[in-house]
C-alpha positions in Angstrom: 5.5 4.8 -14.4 4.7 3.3 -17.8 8.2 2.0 -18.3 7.9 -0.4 -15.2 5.1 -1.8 -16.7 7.0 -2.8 -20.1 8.7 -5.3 -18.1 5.3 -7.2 -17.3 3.4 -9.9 -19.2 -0.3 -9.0 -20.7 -1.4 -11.1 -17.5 0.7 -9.0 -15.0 -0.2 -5.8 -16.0 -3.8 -6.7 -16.1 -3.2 -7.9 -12.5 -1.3 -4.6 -11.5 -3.5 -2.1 -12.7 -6.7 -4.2 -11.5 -5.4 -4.6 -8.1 -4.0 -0.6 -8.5 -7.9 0.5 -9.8 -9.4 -1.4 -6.9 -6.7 0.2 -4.2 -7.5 3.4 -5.4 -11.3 3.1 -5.1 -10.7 2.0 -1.9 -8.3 4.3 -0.5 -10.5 7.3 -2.4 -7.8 8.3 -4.8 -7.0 8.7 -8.4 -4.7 6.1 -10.5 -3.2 9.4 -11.7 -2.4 11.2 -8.3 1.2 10.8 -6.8 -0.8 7.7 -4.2 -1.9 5.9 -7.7 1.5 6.1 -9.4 3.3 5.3 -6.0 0.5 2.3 -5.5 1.8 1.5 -9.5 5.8 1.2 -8.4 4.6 -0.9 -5.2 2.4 -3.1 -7.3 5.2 -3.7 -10.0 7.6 -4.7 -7.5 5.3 -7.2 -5.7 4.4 -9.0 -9.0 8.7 -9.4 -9.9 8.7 -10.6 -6.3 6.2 -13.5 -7.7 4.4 -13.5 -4.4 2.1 -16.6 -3.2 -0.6 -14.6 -1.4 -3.3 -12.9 -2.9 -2.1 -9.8 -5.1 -4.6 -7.3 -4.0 -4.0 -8.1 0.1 -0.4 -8.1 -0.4 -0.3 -4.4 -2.4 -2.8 -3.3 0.8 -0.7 -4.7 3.0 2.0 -2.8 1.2 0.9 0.3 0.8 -0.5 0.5 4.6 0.9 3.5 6.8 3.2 2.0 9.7 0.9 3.8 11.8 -2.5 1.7 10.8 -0.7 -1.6 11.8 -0.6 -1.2 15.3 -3.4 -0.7 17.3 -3.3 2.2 20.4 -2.2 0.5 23.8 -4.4 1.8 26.3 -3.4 3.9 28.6 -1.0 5.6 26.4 -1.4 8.7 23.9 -0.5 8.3 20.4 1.3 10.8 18.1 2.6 11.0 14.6 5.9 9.6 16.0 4.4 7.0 17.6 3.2 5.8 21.2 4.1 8.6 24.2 3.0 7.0 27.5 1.7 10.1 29.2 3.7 11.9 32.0 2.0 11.1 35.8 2.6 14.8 37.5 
């Protein structure tokens, strides 16, 4: 983890871990858990990608489950795999 930050300026890994502290509080984690080290990696490779966007949104956007960024249809029933539209008997 701390050899992808060796790559970084002083002003990129101030951005990383900041945006990584504030993920972490948000998502009720620790920096040092396996979601804090994976939110690390993520964050590295979004500030080599030299995004436009704000840092923070994009490593939230990043980090969000496939499953948060798309509401329920109604009428159908969700799973873990995804949307099931329930069997009429």
């Amino acid at each position: 983890m701390l050899l992808s930050l060796i790559s970084l300026s002083d002003n990129e890994i101030e951005t990383v871990t900041s945006a990584v502290r504030e993920w972490c509080h948000l998502n009720h984690c620790d920096i040092d858990s396996s979601q804090g080290r994976h939110a690390i990696t993520i964050a590295v490779e979004l500030v080599h990608a030299k995004l436009e966007r704000p840092f923070l949104a994009c490593l939230i956007e990043a980090l969000r489950s496939p499953f948060e960024s798309q509401p329920p249809i109604s009428g159908e029933a969700i799973n873990h795999a995804g949307p099931v539209t329930p069997t009429t008997v």
